[in-house]
N, C-alpha and C positions, 0 to 999 in steps of 0.2 A: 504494500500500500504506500502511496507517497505522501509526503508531508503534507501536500494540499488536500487531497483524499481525507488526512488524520485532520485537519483545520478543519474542513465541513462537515465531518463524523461531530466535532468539540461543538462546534456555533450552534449547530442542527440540534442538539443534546440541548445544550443551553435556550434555547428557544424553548424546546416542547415545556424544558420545566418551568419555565415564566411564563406559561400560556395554561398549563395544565397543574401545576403546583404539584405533579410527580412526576419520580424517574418514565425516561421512556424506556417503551416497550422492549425486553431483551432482544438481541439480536438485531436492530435496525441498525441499517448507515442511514449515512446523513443525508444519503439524497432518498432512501424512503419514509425517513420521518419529515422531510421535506415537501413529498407529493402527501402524505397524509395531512400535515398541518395545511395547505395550500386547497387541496381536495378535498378535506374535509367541510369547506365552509364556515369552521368554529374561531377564526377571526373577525366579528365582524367591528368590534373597534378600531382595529388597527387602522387609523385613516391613512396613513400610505398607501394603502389598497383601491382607498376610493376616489384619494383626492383627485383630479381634473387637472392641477397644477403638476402633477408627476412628470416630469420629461428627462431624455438624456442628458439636459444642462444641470440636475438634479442629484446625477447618481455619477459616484466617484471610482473610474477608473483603474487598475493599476500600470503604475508606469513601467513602460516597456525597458 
C-alpha cells in the first residue's frame, strides 16, 4: 500500500468518526468508507455539499 493509499485509509477513518461518533466499520479502506459516507446520503449539513459557490477556485491543489 502506498503512503497516499495509508493518508486516505487515516482522513476516510477520521471522517466516518466525526460524522458517526464511532469506529468505522472493520475492514474498510478509505475509498469504501468514502463511497459509503458520500452514498449514503447521511450528510446533509455538511454545506460544502450544497453550496452553489463550490468551484475549482475553491479547492486547493497539490503542487506539482
Amino acid at each position: 500500500m502506498s503512503r497516499r493509499d495509508d493518508r486516505i485509509d487515516k482522513e476516510a477513518a477520521a471522517l466516518w468518526r466525526s460524522l458517526h461518533d464511532a469506529p468505522p466499520p472493520a475492514g474498510c479502506s478509505g475509498a469504501a468508507l468514502l463511497d459509503m459516507i458520500v452514498r449514503g446520503g447521511d450528510v446533509p449539513d455538511y454545506q460544502r455539499l450544497h453550496t452553489p459557490s463550490l468551484r475549482d477556485r475553491n479547492l486547493t491543489w497539490p503542487k506539482a
